[in-house]
DOVEX-829321 format. One line per field, with one value per residue (C-alpha): residue number from 1; x, y, z. Coordinates in Angstrom, 1 decimal, always signed. Layout:
N
seq: (NUM  ...)
x: (X  ...)
y: (Y  ...)
z: (Z  ...)
//
This chain:
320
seq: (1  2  3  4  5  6  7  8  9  10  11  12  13  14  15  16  17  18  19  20  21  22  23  24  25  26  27  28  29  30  31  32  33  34  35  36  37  38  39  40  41  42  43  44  45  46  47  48  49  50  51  52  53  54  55  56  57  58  59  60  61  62  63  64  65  66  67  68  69  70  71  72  73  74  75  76  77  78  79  80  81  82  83  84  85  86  87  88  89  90  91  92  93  94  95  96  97  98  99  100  101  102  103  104  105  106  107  108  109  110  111  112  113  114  115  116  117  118  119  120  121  122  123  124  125  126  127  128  129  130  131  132  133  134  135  136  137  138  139  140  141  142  143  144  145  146  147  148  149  150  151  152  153  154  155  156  157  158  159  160  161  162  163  164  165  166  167  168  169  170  171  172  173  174  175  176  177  178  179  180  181  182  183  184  185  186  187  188  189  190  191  192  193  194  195  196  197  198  199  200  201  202  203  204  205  206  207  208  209  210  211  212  213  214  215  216  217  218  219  220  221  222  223  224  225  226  227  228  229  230  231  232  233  234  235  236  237  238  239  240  241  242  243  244  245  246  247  248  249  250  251  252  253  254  255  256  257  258  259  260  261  262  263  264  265  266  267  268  269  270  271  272  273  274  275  276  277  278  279  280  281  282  283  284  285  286  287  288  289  290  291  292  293  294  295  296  297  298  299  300  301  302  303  304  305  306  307  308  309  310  311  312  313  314  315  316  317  318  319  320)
x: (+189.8  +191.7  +190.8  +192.3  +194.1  +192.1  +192.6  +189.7  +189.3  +185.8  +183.9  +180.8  +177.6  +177.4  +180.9  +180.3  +177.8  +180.4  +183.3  +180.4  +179.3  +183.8  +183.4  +180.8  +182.7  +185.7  +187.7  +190.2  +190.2  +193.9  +193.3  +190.9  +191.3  +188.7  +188.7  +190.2  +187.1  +184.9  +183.1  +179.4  +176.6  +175.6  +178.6  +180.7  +182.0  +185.0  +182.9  +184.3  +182.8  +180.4  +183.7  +185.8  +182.7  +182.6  +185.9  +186.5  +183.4  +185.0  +189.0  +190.2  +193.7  +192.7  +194.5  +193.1  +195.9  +195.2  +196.7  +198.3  +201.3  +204.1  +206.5  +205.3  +202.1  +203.2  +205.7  +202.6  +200.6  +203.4  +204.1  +200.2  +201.2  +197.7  +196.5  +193.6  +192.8  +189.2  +187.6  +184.2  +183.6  +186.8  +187.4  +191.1  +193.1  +195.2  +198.3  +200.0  +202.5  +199.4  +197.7  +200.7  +201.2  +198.5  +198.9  +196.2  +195.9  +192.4  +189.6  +186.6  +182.9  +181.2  +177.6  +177.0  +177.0  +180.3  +181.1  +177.6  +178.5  +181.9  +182.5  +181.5  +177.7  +176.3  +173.4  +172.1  +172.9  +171.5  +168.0  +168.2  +168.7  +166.0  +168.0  +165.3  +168.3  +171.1  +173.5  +177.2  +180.6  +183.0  +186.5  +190.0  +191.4  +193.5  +195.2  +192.3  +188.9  +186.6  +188.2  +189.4  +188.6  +185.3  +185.5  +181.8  +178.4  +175.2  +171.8  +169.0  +165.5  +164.8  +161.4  +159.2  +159.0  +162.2  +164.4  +168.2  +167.5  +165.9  +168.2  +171.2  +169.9  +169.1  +172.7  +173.9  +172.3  +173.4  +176.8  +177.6  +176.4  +178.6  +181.6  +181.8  +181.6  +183.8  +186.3  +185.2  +186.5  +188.9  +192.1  +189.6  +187.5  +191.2  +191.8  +188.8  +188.6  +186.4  +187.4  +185.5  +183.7  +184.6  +182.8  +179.3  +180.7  +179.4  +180.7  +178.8  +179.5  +179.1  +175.8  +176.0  +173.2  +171.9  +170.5  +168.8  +166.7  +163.0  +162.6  +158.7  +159.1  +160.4  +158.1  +157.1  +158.4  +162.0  +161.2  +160.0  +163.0  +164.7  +162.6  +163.8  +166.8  +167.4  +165.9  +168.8  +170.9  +170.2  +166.1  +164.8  +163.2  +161.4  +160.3  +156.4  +155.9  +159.2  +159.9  +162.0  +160.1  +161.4  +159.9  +160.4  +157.4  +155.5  +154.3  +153.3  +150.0  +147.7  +148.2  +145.1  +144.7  +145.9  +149.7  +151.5  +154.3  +155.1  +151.2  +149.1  +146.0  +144.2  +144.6  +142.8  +143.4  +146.5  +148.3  +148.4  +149.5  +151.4  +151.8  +154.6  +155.6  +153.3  +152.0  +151.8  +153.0  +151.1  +153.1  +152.1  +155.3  +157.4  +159.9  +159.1  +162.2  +163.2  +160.7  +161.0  +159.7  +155.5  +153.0  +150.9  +147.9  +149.8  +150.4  +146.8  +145.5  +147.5  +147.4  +144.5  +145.5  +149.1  +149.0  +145.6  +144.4  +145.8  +149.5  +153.1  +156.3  +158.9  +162.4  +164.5  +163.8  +161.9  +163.5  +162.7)
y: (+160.3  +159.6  +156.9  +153.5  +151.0  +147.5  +143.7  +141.8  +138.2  +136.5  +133.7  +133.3  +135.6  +137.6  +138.4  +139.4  +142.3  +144.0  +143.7  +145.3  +148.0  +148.7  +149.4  +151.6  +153.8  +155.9  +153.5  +150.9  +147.6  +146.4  +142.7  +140.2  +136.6  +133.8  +130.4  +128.2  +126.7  +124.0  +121.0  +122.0  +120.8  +117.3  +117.6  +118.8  +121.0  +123.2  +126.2  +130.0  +131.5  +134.7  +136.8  +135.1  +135.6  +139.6  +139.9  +138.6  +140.9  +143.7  +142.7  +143.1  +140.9  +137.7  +135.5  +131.7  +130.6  +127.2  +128.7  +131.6  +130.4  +130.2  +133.3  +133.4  +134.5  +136.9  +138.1  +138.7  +140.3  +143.1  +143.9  +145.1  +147.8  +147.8  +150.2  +147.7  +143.9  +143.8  +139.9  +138.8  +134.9  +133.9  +130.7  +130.7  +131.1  +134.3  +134.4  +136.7  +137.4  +138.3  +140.3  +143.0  +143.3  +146.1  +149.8  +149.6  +146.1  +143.2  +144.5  +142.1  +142.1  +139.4  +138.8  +139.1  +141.6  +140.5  +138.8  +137.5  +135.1  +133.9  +131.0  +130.1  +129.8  +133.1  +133.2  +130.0  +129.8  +133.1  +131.7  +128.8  +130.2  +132.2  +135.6  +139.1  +140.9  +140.5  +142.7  +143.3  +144.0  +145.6  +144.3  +144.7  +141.2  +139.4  +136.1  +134.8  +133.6  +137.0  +137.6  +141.2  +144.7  +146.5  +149.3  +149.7  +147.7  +147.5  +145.8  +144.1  +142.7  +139.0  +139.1  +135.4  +134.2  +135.1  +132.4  +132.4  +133.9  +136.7  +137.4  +137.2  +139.9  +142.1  +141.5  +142.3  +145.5  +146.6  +145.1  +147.0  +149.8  +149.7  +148.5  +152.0  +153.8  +152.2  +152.8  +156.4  +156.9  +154.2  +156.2  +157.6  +154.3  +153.0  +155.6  +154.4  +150.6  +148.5  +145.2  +142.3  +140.9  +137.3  +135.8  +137.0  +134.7  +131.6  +129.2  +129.6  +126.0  +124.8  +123.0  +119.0  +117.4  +115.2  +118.5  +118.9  +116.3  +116.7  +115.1  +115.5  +115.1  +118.8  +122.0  +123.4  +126.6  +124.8  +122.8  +126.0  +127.4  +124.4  +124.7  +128.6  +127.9  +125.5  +127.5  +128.2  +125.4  +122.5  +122.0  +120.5  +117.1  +114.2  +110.6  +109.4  +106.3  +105.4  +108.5  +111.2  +114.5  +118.3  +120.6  +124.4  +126.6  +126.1  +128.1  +127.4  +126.4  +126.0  +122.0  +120.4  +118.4  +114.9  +115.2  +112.5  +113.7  +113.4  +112.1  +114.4  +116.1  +117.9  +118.5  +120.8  +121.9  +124.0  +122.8  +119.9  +120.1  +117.9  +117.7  +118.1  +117.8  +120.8  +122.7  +121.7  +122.7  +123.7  +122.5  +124.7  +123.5  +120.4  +119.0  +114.9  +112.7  +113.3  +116.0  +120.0  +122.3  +122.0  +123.6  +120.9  +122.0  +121.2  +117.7  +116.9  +117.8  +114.8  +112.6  +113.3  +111.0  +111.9  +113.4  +112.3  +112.7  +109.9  +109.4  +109.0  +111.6  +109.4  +110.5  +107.4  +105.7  +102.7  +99.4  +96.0)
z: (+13.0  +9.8  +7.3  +9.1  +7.0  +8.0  +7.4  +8.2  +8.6  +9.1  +7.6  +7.5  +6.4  +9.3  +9.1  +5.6  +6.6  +8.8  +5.7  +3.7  +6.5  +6.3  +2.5  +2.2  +5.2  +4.8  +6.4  +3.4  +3.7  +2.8  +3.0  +3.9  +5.7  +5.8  +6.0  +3.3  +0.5  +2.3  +0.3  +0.2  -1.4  -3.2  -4.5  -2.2  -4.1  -2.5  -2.1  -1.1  +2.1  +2.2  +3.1  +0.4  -1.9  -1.3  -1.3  -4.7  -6.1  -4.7  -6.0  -2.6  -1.5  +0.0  +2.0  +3.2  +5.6  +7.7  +10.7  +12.1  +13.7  +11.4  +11.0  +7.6  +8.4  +10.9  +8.0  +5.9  +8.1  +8.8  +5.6  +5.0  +7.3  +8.9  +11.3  +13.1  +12.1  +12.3  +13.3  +13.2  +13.4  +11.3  +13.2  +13.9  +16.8  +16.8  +18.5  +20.5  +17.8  +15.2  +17.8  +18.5  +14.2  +13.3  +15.0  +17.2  +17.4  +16.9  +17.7  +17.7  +17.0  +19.4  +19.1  +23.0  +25.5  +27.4  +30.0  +29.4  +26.3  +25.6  +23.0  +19.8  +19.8  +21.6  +19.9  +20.3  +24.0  +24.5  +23.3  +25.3  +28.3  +27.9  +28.3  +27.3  +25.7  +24.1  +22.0  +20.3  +22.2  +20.4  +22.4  +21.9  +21.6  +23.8  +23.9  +26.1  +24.7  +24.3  +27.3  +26.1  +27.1  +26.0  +23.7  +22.6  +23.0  +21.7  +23.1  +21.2  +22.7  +22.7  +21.9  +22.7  +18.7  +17.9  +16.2  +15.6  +12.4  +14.1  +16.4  +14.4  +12.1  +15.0  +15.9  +12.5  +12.2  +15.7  +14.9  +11.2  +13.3  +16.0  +14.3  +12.1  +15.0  +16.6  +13.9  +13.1  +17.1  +17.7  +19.7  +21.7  +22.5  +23.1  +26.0  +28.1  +27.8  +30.4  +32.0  +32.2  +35.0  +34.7  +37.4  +35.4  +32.0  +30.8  +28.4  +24.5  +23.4  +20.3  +20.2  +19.5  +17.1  +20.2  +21.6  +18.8  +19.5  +21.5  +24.9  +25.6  +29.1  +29.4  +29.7  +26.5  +27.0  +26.5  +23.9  +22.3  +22.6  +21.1  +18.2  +18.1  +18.2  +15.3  +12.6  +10.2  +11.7  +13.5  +13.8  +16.4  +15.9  +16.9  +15.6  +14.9  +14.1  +13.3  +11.2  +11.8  +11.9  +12.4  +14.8  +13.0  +13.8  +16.7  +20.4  +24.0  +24.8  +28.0  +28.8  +29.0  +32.8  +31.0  +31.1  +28.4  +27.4  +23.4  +23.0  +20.4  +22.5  +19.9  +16.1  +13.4  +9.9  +10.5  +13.5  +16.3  +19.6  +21.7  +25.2  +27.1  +31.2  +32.3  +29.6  +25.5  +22.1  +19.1  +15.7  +12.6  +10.7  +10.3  +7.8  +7.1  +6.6  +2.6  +2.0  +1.7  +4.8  +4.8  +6.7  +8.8  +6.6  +3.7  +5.4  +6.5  +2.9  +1.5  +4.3  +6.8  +9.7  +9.9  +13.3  +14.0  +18.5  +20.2  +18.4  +20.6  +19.5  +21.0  +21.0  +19.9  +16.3  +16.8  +15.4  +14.3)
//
C-alpha cells in the first residue's frame, strides 16, 4: 500500500526501536508523542525519554502533552491529518475521542501474544510464570485495556537463562519486524481482524519492590526466575548479616538432603549456593549494598569468608 502518514507516541527504549524500524521504512512519521522530561540521575536532572531523544536527532515535531483529554489535544491531533497513530509503551490513556482522529485509527504494538498478557508489565509476568513462549500482537486499539482486535502476531521462545533483558530484545526484533509489515499491509490486515478470547487473559501488573525481595523458603526454580526477572529493573535481593545483597546471576541446582532454607551449603572460588525449599541456588554474581555489580570470585579474592559454608540469607534486615 501507499506511504502512510504516522504519529507515534511511545516512551521508553523499546518504543524507540519501533520509531526507528518506521524511519528507515517508506512509511513518514508526521509527529511524535512521549512522555513529558523526567528527573533522572544524581541530579535529577529533567531528562528526555529514548523516543524524545530520537526524535530530536532526527528533527521530527514532538509533542509532550500530560494528558490526552482536553479538546486541545484532540484539536492537535486532527490537524496532523494522520493516516494511523502508531503506540508502543507511551504510558497515557487514550480516549475514545483520540482513538477515532487518524484514518485507520491506533494500532498498538504489545509485547505479548494476546489475550495471554494484558497490562503494563508483560514481560516480567511472562517470566514469572514460567511461560516457554512468548511474542508481539500487533492490535487495533480500543477503549478497553489491550483488549482490542488482532491484526498481526509474532512468537519468541523463552529459553531457561533468559532474563528480561533477553527477552525484551527478542521482543524487539520480532516487534520492528512485525510492526513494518503490518504497515506495508494495513487495509488489508484491517479486513480480517481476530477477537480476543478474554476468558484466556491475565492481568500484567506492574511489579512492586517487595516482590523483589527473596523468600528462601520457595523452590529455586522460582527464585530463579525472580532473579531473571530483575535484571535491567528491579534485582532480586536478599540480606546477610545485616547487609543488603542482590541476587543477578545465578541457576538451579540439585539440593543436597539437608533442607535450610536461605543457609549457604557449599561455596568455591566462583560461586556459592544456597538452599532453598526443595532444591538450591548457585550465586555467580551479586551486587553488595554501595558497591558496583561483582562476580563472587571477585568478592572472595578481597574478602575470603564472605559467604563462607554455614551462613543464613534472611529476608528482613536485622536490627539493633
Amino acid at each position: 500500500m501507499p506511504a502512510l502518514r504516522i504519529v507515534f507516541a511511545g516512551t521508553p527504549a523499546f518504543a524507540a526501536a519501533h520509531l526507528s524500524a518506521i524511519l528507515q521504512s517508506q512509511h513518514e512519521i508526521v509527529a511524535v508523542y512521549t512522555q513529558p522530561d523526567r528527573p533522572s540521575g544524581r541530579g535529577k536532572k529533567p531528562t528526555p525519554s529514548p523516543v524524545k531523544q530520537l526524535a530530536l536527532d532526527n528533527h521530527l515535531e514532538i509533542h509532550q502533552p500530560f494528558s490526552l483529554r482536553s479538546k486541545d489535544e484532540h484539536k492537535h491531533l486532527a490537524e496532523l491529518h494522520a493516516d494511523v497513530m502508531v503506540i508502543v509503551a507511551y504510558g497515557l490513556i487514550l480516549p475514545q475521542e483520540i482513538l477515532e482522529i487518524p484514518r485507520y485509527g491506533c494500532i498498538n504494538v504489545h509485547a505479548s501474544l494476546l489475550p495471554r498478557w494484558r497490562g503494563a508489565a508483560p514481560i516480567e509476568r511472562a517470566l514469572l510464570a514460567g511461560d516457554k513462549v512468548s511474542g508481539v500482537t500487533i492490535m487495533q486499539m480500543d477503549e478497553g485495556l489491550d483488549t482490542g482486535d488482532m491484526l498481526l502476531k509474532s512468537e519468541v521462545t523463552i529459553d531457561e537463562q533468559d532474563s528480561r533483558d533477553d527477552l525484551e530484545l527478542k521482543l524487539t526484533m520480532a516487534g520492528t519486524v512485525s510492526l513494518i509489515k503490518a504497515l506495508d499491509n494495513l487495509t488489508e490486515l484491517l479486513k480480517t481482524p481476530e477477537k480476543q478470547d478474554s476468558s484466556l487473559s491475565c492481568y500484567a501488573e506492574k511489579l512492586h519492590k517487595s516482590e523483589s525481595l527473596i523468600d528462601w523458603q520457595l523452590p529455586a526454580e522460582l527464585i530463579h526466575r525472580q532473579v531473571r526477572v530483575g535484571i535491567g529493573r528491579s534485582p532480586a535481593y536478599t540480606f546477610l548479616e545485616g547487609q543488603r545483597i542482590r541476587i543477578l546471576q545465578a541457576e538451579v541446582v540439585e539440593s543436597s538432603s539437608e533442607v535450610n532454607p536461605g543457609k549457604i551449603s557449599s561455596s568455591d572460588t566462583d560461586s556459592f549456593i544456597v538452599q532453598c525449599q526443595n532444591s538450591s541456588l548457585r550465586v555467580s554474581r551479586v551486587q553488595l549494598s554501595g558497591k558496583a555489580a561483582a562476580t563472587v570470585r571477585d568478592i572472595l579474592n578481597s574478602k575470603p569468608d564472605f559467604f563462607a559454608v554455614g551462613k543464613q540469607f534472611v529476608a528482613t534486615e536485622l536490627t539493633d
